[in-house]
Each structure stands twice: as C-alpha cells, then as structure tokens.
PDB file of N, H, CA, C and O in Angstrom:
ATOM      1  N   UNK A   1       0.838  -1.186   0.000  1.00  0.00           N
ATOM      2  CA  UNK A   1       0.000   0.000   0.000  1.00  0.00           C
ATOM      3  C   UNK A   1       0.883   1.250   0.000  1.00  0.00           C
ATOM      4  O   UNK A   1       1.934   1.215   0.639  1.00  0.00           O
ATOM      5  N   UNK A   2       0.480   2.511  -0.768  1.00  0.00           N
ATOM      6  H   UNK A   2      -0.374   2.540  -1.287  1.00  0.00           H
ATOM      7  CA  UNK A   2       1.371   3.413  -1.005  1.00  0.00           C
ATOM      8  C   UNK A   2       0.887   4.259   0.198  1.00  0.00           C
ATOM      9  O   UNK A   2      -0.194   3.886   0.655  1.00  0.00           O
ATOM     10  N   UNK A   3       1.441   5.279   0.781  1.00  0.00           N
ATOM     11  H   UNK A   3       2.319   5.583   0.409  1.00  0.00           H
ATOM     12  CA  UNK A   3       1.151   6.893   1.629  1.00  0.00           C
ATOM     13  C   UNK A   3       0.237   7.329   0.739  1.00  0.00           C
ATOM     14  O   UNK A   3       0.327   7.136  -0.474  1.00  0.00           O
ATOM     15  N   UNK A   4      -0.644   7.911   1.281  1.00  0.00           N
ATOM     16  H   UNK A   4      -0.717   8.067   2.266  1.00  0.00           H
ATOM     17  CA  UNK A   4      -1.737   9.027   1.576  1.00  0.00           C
ATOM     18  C   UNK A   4      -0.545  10.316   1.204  1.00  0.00           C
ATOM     19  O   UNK A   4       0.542  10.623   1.694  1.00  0.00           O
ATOM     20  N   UNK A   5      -1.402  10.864   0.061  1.00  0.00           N
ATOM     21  H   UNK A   5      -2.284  10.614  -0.338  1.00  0.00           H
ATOM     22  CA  UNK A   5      -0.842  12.515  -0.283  1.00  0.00           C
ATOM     23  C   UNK A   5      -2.364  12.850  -0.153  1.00  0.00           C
ATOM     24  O   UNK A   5      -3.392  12.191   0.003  1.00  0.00           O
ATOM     25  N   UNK A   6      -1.874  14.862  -0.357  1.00  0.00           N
ATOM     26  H   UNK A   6      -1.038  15.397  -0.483  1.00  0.00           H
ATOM     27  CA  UNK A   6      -2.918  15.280  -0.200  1.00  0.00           C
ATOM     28  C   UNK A   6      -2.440  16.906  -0.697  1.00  0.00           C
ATOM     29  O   UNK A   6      -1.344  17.439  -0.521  1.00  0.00           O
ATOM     30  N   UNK A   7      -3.901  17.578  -1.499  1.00  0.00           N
ATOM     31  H   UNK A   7      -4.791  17.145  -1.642  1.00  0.00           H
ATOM     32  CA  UNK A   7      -3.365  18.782  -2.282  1.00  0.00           C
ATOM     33  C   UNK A   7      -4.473  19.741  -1.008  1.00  0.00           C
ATOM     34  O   UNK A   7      -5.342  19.294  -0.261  1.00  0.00           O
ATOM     35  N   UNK A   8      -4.079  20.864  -1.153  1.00  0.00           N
ATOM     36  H   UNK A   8      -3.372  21.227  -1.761  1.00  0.00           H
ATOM     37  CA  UNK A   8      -4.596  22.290  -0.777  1.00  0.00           C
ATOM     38  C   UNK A   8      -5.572  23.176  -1.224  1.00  0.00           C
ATOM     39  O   UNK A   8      -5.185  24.283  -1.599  1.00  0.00           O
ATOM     40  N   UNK A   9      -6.553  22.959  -1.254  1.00  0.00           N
ATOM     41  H   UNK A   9      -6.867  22.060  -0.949  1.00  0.00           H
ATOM     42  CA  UNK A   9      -6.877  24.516  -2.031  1.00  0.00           C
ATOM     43  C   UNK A   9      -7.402  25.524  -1.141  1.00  0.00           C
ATOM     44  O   UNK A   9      -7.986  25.209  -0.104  1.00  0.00           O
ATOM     45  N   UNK A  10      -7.199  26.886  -1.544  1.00  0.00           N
ATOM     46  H   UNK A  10      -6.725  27.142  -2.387  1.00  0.00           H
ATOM     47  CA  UNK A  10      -7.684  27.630  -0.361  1.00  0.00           C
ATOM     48  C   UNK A  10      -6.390  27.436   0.779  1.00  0.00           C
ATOM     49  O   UNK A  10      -6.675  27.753   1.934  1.00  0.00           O
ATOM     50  N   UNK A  11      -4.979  26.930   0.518  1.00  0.00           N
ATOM     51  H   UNK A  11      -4.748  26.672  -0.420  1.00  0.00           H
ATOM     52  CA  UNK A  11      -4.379  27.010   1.329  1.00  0.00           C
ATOM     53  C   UNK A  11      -4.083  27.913   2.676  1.00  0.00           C
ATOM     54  O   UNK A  11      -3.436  27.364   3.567  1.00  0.00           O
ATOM     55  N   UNK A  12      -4.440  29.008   2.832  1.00  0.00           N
ATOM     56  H   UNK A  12      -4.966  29.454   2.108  1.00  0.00           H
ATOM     57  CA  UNK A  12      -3.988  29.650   3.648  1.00  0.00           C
ATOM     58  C   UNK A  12      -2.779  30.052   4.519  1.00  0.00           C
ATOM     59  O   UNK A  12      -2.110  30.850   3.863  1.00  0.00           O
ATOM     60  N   UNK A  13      -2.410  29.901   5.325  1.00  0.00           N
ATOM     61  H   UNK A  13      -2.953  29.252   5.857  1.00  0.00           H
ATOM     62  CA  UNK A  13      -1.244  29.505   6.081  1.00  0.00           C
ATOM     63  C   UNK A  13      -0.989  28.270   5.770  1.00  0.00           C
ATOM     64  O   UNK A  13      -0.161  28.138   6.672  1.00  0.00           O
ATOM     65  N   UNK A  14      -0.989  27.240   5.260  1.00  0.00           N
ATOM     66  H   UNK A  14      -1.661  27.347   4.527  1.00  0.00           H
ATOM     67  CA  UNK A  14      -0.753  25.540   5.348  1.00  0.00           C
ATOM     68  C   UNK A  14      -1.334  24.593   6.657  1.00  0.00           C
ATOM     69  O   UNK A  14      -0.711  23.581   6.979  1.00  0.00           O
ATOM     70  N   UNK A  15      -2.266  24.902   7.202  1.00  0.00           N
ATOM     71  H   UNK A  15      -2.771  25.724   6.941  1.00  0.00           H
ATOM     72  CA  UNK A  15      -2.432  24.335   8.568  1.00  0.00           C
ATOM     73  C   UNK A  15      -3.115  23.063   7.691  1.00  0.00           C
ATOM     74  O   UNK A  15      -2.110  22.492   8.115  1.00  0.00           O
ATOM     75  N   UNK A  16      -3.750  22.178   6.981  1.00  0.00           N
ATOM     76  H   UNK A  16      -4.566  22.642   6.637  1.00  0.00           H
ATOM     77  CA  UNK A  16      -3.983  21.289   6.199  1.00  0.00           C
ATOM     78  C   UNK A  16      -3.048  20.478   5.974  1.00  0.00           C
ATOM     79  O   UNK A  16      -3.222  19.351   6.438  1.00  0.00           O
ATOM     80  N   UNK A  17      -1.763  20.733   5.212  1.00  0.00           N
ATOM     81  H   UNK A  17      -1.622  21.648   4.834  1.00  0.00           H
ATOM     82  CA  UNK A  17      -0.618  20.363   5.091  1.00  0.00           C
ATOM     83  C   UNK A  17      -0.217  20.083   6.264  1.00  0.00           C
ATOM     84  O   UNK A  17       0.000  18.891   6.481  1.00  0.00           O
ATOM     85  N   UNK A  18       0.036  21.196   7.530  1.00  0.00           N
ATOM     86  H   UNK A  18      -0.141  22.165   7.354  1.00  0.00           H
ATOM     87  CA  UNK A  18       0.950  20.782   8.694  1.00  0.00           C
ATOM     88  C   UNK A  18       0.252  19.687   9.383  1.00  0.00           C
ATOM     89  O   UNK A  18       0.946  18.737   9.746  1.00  0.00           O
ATOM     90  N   UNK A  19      -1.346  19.662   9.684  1.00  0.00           N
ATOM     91  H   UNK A  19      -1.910  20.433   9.389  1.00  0.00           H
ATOM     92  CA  UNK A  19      -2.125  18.347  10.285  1.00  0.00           C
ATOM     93  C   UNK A  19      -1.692  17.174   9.514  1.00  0.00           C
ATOM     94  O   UNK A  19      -0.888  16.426  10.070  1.00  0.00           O
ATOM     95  N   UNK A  20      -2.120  16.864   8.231  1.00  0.00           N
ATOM     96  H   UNK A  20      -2.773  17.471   7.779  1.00  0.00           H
ATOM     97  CA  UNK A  20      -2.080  15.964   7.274  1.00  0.00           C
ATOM     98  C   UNK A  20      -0.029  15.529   7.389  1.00  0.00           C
ATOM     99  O   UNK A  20       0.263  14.359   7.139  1.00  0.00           O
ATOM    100  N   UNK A  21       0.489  15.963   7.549  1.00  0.00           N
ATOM    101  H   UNK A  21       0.252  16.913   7.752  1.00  0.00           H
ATOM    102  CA  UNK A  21       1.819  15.771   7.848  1.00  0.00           C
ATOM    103  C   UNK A  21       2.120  15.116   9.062  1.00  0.00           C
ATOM    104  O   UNK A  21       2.932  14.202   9.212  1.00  0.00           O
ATOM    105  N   UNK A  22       1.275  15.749  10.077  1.00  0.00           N
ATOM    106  H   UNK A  22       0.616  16.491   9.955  1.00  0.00           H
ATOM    107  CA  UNK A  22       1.552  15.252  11.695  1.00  0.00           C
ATOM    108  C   UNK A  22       1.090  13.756  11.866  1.00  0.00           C
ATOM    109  O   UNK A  22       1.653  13.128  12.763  1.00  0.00           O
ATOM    110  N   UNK A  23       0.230  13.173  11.192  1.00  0.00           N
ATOM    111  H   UNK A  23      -0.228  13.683  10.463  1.00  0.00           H
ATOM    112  CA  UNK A  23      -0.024  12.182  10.701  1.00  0.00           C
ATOM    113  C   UNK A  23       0.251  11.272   9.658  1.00  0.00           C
ATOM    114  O   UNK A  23      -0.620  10.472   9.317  1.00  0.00           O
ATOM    115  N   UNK A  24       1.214  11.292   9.180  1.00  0.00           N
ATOM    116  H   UNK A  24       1.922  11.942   9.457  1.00  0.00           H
ATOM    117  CA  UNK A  24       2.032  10.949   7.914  1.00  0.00           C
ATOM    118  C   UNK A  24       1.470  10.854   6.457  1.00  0.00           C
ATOM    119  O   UNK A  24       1.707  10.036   5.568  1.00  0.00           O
ATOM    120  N   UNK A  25       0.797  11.752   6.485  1.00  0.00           N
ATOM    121  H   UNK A  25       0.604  12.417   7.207  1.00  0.00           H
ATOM    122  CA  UNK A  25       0.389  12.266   5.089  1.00  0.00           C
ATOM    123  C   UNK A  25       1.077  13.428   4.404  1.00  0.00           C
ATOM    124  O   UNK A  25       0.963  14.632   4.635  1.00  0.00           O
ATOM    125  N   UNK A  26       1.893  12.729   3.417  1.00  0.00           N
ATOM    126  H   UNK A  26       1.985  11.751   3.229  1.00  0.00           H
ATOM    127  CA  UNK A  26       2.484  13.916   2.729  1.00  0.00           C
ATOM    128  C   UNK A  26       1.788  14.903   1.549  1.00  0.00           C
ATOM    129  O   UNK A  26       1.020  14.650   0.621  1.00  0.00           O
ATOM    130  N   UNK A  27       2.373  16.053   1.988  1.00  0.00           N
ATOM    131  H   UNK A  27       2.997  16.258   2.742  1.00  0.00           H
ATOM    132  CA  UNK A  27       1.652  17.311   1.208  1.00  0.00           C
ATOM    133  C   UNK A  27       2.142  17.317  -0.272  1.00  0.00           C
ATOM    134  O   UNK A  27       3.227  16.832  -0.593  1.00  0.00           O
ATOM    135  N   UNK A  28       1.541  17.719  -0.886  1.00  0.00           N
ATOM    136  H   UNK A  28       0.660  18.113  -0.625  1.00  0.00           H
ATOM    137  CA  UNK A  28       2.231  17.532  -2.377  1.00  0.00           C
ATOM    138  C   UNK A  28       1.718  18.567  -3.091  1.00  0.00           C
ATOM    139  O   UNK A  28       2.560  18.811  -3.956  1.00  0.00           O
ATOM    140  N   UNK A  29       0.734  19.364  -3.212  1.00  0.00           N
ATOM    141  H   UNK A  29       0.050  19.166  -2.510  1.00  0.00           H
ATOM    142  CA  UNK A  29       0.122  20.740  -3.502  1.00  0.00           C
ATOM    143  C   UNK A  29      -0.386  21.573  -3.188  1.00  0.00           C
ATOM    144  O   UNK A  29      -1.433  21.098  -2.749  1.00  0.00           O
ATOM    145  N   UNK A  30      -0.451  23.131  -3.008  1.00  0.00           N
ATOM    146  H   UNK A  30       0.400  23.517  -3.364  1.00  0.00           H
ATOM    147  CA  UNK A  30      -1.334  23.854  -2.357  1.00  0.00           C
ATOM    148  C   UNK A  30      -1.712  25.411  -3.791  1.00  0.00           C
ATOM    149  O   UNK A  30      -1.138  25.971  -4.725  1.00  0.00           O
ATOM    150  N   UNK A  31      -3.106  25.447  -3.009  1.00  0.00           N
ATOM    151  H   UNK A  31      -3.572  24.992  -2.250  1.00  0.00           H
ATOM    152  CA  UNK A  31      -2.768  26.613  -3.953  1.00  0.00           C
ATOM    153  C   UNK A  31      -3.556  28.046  -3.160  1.00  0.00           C
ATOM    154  O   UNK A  31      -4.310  27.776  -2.225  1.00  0.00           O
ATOM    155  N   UNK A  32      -3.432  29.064  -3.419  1.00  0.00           N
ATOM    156  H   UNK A  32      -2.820  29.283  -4.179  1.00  0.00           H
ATOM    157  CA  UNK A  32      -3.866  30.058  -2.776  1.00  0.00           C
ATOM    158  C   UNK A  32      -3.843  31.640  -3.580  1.00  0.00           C
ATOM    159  O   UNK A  32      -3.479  31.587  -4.755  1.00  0.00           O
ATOM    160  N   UNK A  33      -4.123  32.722  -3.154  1.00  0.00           N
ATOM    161  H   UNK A  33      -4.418  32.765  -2.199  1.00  0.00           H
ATOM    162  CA  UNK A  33      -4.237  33.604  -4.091  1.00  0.00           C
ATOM    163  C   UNK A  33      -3.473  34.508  -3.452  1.00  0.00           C
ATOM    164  O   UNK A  33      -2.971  35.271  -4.277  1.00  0.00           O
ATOM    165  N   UNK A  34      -3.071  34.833  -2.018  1.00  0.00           N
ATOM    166  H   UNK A  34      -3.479  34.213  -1.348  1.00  0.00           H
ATOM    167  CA  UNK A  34      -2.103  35.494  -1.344  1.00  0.00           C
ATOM    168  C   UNK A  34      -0.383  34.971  -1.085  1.00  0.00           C
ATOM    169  O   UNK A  34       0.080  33.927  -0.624  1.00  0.00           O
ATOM    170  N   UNK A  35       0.299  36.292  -1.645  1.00  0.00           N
ATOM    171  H   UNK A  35      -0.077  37.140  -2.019  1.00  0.00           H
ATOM    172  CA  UNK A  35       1.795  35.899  -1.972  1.00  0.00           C
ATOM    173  C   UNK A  35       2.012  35.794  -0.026  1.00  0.00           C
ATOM    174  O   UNK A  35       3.014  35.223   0.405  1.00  0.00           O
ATOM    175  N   UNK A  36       1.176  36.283   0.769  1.00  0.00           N
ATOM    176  H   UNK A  36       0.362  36.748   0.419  1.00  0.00           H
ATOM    177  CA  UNK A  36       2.133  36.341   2.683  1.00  0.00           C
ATOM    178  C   UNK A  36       2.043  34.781   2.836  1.00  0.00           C
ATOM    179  O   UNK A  36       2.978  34.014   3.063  1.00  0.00           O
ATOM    180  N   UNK A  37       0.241  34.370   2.601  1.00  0.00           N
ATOM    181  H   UNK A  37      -0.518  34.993   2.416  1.00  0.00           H
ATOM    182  CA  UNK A  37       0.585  33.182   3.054  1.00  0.00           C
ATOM    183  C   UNK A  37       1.167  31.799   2.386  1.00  0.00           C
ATOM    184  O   UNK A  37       1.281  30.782   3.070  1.00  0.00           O
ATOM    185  N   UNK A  38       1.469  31.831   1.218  1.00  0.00           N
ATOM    186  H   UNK A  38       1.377  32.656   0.662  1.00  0.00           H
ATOM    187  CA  UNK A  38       2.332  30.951   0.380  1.00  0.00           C
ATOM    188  C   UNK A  38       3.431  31.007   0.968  1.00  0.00           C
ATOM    189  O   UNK A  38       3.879  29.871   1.125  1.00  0.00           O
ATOM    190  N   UNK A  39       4.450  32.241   1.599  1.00  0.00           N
ATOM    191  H   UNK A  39       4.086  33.163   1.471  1.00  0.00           H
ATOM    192  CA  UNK A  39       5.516  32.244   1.903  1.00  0.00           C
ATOM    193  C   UNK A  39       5.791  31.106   3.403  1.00  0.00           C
ATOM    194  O   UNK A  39       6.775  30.380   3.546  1.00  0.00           O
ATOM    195  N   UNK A  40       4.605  31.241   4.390  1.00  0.00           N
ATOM    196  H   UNK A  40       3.806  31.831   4.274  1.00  0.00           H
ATOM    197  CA  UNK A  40       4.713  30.397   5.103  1.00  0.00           C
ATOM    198  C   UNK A  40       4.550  29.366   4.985  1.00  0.00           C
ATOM    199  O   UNK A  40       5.236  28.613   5.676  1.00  0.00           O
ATOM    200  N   UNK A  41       3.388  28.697   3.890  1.00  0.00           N
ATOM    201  H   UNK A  41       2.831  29.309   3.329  1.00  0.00           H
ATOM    202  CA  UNK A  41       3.989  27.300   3.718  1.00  0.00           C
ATOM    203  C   UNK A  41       5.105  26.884   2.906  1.00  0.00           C
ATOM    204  O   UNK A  41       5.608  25.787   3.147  1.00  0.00           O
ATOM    205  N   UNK A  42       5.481  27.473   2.144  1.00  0.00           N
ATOM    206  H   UNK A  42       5.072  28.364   1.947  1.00  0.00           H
ATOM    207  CA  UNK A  42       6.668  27.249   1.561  1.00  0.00           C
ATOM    208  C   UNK A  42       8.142  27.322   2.414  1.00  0.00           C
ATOM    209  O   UNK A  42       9.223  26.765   2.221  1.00  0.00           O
ATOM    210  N   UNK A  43       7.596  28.406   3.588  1.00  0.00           N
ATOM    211  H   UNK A  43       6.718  28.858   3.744  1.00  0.00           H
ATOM    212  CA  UNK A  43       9.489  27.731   4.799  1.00  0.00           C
ATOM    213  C   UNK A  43       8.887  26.694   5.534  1.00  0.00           C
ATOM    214  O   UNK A  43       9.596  26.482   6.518  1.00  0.00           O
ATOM    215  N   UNK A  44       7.966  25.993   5.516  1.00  0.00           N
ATOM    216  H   UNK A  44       7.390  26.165   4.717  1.00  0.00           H
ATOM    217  CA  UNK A  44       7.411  24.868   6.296  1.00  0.00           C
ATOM    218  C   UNK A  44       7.466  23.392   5.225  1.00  0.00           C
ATOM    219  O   UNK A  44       7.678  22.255   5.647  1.00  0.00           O
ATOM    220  N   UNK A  45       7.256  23.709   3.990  1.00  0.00           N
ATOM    221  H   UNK A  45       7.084  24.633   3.648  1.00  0.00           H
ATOM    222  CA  UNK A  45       7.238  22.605   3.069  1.00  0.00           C
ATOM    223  C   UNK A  45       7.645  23.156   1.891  1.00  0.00           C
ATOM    224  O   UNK A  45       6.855  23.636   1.079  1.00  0.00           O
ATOM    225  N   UNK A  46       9.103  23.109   1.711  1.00  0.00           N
ATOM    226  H   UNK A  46       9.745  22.719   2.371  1.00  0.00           H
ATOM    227  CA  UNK A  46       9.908  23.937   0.888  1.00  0.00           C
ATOM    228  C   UNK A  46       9.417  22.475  -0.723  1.00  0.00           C
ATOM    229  O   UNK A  46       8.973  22.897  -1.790  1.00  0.00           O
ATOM    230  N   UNK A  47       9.564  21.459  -0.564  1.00  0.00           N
ATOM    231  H   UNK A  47       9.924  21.116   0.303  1.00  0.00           H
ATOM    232  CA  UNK A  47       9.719  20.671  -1.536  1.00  0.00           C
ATOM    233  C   UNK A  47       8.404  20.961  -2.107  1.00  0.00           C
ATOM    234  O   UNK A  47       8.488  20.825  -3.327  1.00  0.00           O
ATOM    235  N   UNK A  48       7.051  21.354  -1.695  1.00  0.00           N
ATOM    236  H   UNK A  48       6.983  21.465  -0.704  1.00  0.00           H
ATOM    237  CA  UNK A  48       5.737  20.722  -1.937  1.00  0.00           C
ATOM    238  C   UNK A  48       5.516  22.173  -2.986  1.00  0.00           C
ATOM    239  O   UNK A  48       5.955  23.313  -2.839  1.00  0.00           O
ATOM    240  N   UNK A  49       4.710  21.617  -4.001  1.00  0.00           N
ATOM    241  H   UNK A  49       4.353  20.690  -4.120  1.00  0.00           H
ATOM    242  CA  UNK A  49       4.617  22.908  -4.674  1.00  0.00           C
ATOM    243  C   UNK A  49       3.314  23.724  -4.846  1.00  0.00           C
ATOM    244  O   UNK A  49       2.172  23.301  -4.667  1.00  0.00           O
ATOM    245  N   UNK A  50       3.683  24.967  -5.223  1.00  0.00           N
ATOM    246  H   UNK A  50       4.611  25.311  -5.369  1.00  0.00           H
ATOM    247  CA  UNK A  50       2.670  26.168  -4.752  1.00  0.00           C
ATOM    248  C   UNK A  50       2.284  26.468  -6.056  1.00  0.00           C
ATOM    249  O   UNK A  50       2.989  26.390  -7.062  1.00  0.00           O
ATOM    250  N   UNK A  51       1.067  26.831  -5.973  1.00  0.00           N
ATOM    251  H   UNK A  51       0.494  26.895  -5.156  1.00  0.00           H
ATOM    252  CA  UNK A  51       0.160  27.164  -7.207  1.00  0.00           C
ATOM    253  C   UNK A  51      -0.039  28.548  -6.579  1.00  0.00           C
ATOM    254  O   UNK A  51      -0.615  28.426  -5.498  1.00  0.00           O
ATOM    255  N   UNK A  52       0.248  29.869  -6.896  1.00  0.00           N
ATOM    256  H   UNK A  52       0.716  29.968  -7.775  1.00  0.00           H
ATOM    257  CA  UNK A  52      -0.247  31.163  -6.609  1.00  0.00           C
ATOM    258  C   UNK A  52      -1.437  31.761  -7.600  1.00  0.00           C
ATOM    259  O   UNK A  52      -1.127  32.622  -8.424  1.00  0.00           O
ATOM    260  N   UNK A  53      -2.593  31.361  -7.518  1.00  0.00           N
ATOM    261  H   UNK A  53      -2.844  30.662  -6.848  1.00  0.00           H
ATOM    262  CA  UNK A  53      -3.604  31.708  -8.058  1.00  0.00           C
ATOM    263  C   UNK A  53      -4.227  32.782  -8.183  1.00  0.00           C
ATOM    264  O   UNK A  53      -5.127  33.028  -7.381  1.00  0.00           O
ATOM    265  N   UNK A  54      -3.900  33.731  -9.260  1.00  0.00           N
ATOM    266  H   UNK A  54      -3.168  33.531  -9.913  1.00  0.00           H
ATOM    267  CA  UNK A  54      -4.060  35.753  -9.487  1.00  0.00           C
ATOM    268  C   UNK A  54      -5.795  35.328 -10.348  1.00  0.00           C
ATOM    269  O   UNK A  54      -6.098  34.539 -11.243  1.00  0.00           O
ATOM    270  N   UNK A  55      -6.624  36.359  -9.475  1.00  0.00           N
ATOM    271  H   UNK A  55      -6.378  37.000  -8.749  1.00  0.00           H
ATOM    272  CA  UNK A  55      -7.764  36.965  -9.823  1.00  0.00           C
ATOM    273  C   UNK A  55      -7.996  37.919 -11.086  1.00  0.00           C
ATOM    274  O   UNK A  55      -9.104  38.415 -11.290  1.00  0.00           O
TER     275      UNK A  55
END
C-alpha cells in the first residue's frame, strides 16, 4: 500500500498540510491567491509545490 498525499486549495497559512503531515500524510500541492501566506507554507514545506492563483 502506497502513503496518503494530499493537495490544498484555499491554502492559507498551510495548517492542512501541517495536520495531514503530523499524521504521515504527505503534502504535495497547495494553492492560494495570497503571496504572505504561500511564503509560510513554503518555509514549512519547501519541496511541496505552490500554485499562486491571481484573480
């Protein structure tokens, strides 16, 4: 059986990612429309990648 991934939307700060992690689910996408809070999940899950989604 493979790990449980899991994508973002509406990321926010990453608190999705950081739960889903604390439990060994790895993060693998997020996406969001604000450059502040991309920056924090990105020093928290530098590998996982960010979709910055412009209106």
């Amino acid at each position: 059986m493979t790990g449980l991934t899991l994508g973002s939307l509406f990321d926010g700060i990453g608190v999705f990612p950081l739960s889903g992690s604390r439990y060994g689910i790895s993060p693998t996408w997020a996406s969001e429309i604000e450059k502040a809070p991309v920056s924090i999940t990105k020093h928290h899950f530098p590998n996982m990648l960010q979709m910055l989604i412009g209106i």
